[in-house]
MIGU-607504 format. One record per residue (C-alpha): z, x, y negated; residue in three letters; residue number from 1. Coordinates in Angstrom, 3 decimals. Layout:
N
          z          x          y   residuo   num
          Z          X          Y       ALA   NUM
...
//
This chain:
184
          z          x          y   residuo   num
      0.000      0.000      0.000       UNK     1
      0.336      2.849     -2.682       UNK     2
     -2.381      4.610     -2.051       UNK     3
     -4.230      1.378     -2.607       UNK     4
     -2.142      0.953     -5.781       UNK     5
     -3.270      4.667     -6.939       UNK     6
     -7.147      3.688     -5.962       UNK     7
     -7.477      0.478     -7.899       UNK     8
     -5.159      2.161    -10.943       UNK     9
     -7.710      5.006    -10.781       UNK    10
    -10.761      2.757    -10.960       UNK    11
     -9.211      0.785    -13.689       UNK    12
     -8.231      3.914    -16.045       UNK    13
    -12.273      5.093    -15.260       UNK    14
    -13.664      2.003    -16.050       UNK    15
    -11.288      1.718    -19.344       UNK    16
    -12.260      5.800    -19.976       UNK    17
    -15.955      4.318    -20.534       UNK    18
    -15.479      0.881    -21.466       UNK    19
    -16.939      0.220    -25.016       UNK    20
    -14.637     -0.599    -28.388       UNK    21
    -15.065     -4.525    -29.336       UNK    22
    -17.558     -4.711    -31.461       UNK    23
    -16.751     -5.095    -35.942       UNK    24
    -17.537     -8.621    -37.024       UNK    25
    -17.228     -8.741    -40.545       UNK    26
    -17.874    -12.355    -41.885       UNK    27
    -16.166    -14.403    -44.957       UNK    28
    -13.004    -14.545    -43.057       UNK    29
    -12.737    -11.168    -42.877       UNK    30
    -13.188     -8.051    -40.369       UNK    31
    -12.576     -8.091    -36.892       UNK    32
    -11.773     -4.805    -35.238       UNK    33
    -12.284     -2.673    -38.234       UNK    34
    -13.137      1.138    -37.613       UNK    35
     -9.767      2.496    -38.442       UNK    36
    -10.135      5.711    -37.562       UNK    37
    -13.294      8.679    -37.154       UNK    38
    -16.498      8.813    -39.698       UNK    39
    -16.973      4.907    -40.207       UNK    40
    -13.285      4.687    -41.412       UNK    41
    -13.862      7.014    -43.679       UNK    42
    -17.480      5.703    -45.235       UNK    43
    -15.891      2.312    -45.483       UNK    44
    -13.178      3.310    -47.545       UNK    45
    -15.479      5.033    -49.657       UNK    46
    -17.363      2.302    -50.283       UNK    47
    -14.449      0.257    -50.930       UNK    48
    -13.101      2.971    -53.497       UNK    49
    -10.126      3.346    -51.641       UNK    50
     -8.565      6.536    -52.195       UNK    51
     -5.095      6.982    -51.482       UNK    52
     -3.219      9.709    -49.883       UNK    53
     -4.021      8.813    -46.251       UNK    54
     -7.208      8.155    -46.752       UNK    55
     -7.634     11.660    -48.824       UNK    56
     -5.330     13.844    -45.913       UNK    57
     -8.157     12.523    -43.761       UNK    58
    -11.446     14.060    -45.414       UNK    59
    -11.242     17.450    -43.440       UNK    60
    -11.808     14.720    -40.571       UNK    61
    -15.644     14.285    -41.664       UNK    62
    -16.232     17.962    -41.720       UNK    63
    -15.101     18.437    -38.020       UNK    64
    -17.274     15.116    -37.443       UNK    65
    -19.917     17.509    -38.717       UNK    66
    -20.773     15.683    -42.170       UNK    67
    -19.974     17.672    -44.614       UNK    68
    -21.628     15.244    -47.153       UNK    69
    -19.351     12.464    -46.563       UNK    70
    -16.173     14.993    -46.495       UNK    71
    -17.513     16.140    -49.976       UNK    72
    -17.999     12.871    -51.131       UNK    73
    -14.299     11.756    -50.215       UNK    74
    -12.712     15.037    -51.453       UNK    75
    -14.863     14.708    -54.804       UNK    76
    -13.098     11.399    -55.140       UNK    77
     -9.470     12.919    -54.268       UNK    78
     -9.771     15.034    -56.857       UNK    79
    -10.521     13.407    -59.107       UNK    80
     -8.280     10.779    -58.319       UNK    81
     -5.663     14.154    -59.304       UNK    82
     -4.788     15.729    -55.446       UNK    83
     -4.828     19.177    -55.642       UNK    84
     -5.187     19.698    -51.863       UNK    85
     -8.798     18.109    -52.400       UNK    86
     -9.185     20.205    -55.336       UNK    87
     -8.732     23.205    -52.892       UNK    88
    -10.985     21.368    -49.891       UNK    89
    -13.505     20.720    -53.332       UNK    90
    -13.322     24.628    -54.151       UNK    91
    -13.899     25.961    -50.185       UNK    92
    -17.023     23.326    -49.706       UNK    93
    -18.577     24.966    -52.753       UNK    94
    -17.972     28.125    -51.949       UNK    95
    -19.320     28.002    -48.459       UNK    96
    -22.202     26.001    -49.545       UNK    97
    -21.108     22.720    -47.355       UNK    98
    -22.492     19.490    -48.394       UNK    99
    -24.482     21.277    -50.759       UNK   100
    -25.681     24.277    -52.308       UNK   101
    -23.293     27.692    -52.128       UNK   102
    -21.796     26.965    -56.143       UNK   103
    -19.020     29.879    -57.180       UNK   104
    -18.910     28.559    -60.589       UNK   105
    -17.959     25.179    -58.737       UNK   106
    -15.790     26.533    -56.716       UNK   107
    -13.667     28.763    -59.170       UNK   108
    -13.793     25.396    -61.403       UNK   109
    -11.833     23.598    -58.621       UNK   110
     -9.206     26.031    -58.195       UNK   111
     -8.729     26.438    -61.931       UNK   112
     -7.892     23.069    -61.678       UNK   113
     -5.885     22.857    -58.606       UNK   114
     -4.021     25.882    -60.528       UNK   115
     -3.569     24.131    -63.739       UNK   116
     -2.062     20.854    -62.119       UNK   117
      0.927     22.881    -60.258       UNK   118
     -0.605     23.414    -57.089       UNK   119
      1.013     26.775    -55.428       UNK   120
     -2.439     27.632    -53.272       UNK   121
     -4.687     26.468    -55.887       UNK   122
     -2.963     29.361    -58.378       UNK   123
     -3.037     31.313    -55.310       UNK   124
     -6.872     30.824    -55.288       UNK   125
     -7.707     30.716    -58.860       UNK   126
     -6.008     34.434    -59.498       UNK   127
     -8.059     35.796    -56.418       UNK   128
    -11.118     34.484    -58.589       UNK   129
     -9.628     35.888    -61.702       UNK   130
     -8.980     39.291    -60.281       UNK   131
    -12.305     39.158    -58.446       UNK   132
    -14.281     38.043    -61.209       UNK   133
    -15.701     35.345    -58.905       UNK   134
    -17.310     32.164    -60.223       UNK   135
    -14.938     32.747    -63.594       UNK   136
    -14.859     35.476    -66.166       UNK   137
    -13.036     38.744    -64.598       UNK   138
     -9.902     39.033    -65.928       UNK   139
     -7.269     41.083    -63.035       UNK   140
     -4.114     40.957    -65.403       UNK   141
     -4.320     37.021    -65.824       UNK   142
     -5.363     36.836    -62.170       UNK   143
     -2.400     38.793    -61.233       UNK   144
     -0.018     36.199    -63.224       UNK   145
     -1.470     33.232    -61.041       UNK   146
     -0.568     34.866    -57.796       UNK   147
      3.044     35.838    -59.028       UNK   148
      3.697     32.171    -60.058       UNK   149
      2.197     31.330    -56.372       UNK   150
      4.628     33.925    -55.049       UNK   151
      7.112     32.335    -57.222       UNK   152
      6.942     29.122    -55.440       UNK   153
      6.996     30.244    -52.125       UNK   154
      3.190     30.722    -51.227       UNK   155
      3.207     34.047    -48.739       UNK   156
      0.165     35.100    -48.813       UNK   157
      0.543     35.533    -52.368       UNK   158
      3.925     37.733    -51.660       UNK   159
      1.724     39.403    -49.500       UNK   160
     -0.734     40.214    -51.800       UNK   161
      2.188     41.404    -54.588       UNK   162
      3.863     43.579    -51.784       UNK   163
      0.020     45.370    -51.598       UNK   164
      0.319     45.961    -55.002       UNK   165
     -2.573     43.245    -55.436       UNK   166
     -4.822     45.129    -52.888       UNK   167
     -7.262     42.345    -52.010       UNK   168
     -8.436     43.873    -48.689       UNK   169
     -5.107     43.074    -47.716       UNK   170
     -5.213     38.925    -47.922       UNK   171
     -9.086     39.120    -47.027       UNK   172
     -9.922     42.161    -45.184       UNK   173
    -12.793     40.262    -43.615       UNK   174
    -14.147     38.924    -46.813       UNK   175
    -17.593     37.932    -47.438       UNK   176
    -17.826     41.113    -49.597       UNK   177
    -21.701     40.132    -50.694       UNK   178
    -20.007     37.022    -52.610       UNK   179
    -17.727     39.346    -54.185       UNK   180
    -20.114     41.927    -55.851       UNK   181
    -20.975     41.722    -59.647       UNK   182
    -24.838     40.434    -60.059       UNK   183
    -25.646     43.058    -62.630       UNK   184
//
């Protein structure tokens, strides 16, 4: 009798494996199994202009679903909406040229303002720039101040990078180098 049990539990948790979801009815009394999670969720709520803090901790979702439009789109929307974590997402999408073109002006232009609205790893970000001279005007000693207010609050890569005596190699030894060069 139980190995019965475990063959027809078996075939029911295979079946249920590749059984499809119920079908979204949306009519004028409303939605019936809405997408709440994956892509769709996220497009919807878009659409809708919902943008919350859920719904924003969720954009890195559409990159890993391999749409790097949408997850622009949403983080766009975050932050401007004022959350500095999208700023940041905002800043590495331009930089890497996801959902668009490669943009360091962009992408220093997001962490300036990630940086400006208290956010430890967008000061973190916006004095690598600074000291870099990457997307923004060059300018090490200001640089330097952002990642000491990062290190300030905590952020330890940035006490990293103070304890190097602000030797970038040592926070990106790996770096994209290329990016990095001046264009003159």
């Amino acid at each position: 009798m139980r190995r019965l049990t475990r063959i027809l539990a078996a075939v029911f948790l295979a079946g249920a494996a590749h059984a499809e979801p119920p079908a979204t009815v949306e009519d004028e009394l409303g939605i019936l199994n809405p997408q709440d999670t994956g892509r769709e969720m996220l497009a919807r709520k878009i659409e809708m202009g919902v943008i919350d803090s859920v719904t924003c901790s969720l954009g890195i979702n559409a990159t890993k679903y391999d749409d790097p439009e949408l997850s622009k789109k949403l983080a766009r929307r975050c932050a401007d909406a004022g959350y500095t974590k999208a700023m940041t997402w905002m800043s590495q999408l331009e930089n890497n040229g996801l959902g668009g073109e490669y943009n360091p002006d962009a992408s220093a232009e997001w962490d300036r303002r990630a940086a400006e609205a208290g956010d430890p790893a967008g000061r973190f970000n916006h004095g690598m720039n600074l000291m870099r001279g990457h997307g923004i005007a060059k300018n090490e000693a200001l640089g330097r101040r952002f990642v000491d207010q990062a290190a300030e609050e905590g952020l330890e890569i940035a006490k990293r990078l103070q304890g190097a005596d602000y030797d970038l190699e040592e926070v990106t030894p790996d770096a994209d180098n290329w990016k990095y060069a001046p264009l003159f």
